[in-house]
NUDRENMAR-243250 format. One record per residue: residue in three letters; y, x, z of N, C-alpha, C, O in turn; chain. Coordinates in nm, 3 decimals. Layout:
% residues N
+-----+---------+---------+---------+---------+---------+---------+---------+---------+---------+---------+---------+---------+-------+
| res |     n_Y |     n_X |     n_Z |    ca_Y |    ca_X |    ca_Z |     c_Y |     c_X |     c_Z |     o_Y |     o_X |     o_Z | chain |
+-----+---------+---------+---------+---------+---------+---------+---------+---------+---------+---------+---------+---------+-------+
| Ala |       Y |       X |       Z |       Y |       X |       Z |       Y |       X |       Z |       Y |       X |       Z |     A |
...
+-----+---------+---------+---------+---------+---------+---------+---------+---------+---------+---------+---------+---------+-------+
***
This chain:
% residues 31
+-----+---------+---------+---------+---------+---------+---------+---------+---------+---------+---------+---------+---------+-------+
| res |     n_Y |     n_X |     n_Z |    ca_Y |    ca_X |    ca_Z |     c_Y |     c_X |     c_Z |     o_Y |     o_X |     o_Z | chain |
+-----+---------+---------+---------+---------+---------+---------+---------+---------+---------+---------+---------+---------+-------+
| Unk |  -5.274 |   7.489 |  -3.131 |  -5.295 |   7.498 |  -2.985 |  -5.351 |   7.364 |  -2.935 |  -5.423 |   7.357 |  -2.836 |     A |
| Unk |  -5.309 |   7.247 |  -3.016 |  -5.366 |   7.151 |  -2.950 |  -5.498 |   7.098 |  -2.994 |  -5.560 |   7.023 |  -2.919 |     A |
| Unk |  -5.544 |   7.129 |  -3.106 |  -5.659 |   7.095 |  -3.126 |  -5.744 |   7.228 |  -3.041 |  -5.863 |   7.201 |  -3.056 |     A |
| Unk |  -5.733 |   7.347 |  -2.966 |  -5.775 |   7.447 |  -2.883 |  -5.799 |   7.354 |  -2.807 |  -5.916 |   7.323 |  -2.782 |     A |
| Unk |  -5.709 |   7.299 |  -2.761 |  -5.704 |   7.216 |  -2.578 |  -5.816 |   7.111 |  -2.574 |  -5.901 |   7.091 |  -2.487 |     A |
| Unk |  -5.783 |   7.022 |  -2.742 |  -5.897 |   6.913 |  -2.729 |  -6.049 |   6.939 |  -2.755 |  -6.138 |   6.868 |  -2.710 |     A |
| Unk |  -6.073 |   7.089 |  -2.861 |  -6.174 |   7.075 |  -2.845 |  -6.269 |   7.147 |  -2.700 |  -6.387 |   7.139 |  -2.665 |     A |
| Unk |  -6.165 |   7.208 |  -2.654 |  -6.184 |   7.251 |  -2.496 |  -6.229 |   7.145 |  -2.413 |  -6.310 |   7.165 |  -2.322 |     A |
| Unk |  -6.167 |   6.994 |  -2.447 |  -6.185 |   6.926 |  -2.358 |  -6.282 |   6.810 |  -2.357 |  -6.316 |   6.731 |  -2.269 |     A |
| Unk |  -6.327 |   6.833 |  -2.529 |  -6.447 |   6.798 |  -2.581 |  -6.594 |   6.867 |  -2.514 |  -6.703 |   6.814 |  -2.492 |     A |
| Unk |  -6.558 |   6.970 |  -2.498 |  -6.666 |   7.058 |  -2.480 |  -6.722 |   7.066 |  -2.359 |  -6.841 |   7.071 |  -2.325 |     A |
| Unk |  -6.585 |   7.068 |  -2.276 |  -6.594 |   6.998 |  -2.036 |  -6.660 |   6.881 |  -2.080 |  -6.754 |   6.842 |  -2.011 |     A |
| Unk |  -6.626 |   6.811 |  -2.192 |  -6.673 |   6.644 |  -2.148 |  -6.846 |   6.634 |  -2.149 |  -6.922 |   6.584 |  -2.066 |     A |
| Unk |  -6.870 |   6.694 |  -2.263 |  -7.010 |   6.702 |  -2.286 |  -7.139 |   6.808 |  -2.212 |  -7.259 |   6.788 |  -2.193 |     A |
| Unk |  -7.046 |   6.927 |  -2.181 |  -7.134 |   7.014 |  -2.005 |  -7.095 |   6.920 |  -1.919 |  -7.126 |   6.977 |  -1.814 |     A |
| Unk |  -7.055 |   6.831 |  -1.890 |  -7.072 |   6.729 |  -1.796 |  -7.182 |   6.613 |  -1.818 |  -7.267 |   6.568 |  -1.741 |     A |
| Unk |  -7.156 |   6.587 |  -1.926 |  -7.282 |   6.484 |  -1.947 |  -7.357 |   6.532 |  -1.961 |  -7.442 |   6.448 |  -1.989 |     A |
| Unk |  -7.403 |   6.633 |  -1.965 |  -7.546 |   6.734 |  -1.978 |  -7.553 |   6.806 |  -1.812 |  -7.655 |   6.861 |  -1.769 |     A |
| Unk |  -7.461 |   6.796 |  -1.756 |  -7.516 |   6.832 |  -1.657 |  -7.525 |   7.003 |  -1.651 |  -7.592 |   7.060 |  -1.564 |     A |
| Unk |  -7.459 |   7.067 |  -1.741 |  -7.502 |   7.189 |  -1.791 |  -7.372 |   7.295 |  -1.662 |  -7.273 |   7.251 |  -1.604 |     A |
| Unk |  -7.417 |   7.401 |  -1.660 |  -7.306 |   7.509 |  -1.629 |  -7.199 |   7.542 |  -1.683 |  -7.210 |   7.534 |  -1.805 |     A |
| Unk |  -7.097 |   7.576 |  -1.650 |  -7.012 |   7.652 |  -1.732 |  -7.045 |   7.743 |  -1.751 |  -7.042 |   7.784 |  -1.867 |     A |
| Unk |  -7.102 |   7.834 |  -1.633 |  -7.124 |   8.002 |  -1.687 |  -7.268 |   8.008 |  -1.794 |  -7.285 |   8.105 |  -1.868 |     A |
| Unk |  -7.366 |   7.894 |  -1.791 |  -7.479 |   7.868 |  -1.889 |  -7.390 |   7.890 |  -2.045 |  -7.429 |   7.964 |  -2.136 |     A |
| Unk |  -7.264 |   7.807 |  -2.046 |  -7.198 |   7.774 |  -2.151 |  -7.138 |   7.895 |  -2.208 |  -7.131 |   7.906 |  -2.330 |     A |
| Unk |  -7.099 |   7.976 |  -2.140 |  -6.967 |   8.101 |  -2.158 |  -7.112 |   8.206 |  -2.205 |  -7.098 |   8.290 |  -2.294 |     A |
| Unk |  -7.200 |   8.195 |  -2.158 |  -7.317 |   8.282 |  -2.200 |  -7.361 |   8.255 |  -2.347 |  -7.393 |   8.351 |  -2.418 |     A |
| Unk |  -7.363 |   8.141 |  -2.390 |  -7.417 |   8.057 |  -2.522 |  -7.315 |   8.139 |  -2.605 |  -7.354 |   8.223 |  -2.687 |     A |
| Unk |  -7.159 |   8.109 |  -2.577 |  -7.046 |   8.187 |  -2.664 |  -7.082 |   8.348 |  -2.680 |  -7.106 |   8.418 |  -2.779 |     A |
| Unk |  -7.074 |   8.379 |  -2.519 |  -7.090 |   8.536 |  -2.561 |  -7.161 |   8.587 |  -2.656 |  -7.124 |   8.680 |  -2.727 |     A |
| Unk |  -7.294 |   8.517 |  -2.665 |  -7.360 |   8.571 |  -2.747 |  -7.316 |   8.587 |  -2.926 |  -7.392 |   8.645 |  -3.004 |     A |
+-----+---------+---------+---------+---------+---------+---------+---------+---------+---------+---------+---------+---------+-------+
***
């Protein structure tokens, strides 16, 4: 569970420095 959380929070960190969407992001997964 905790490596879930960090790489969760890996992942906010870097759509932030990109400047990117979340819902751009959740689309990338869906696929």
């Amino acid at each position: 569970l905790r490596e879930l959380h960090t790489l969760k929070g890996h992942v906010e960190s870097v759509v932030k420095l990109k400047g990117l969407d979340i819902d751009t992001m959740q689309q990338h997964y869906t696929v």
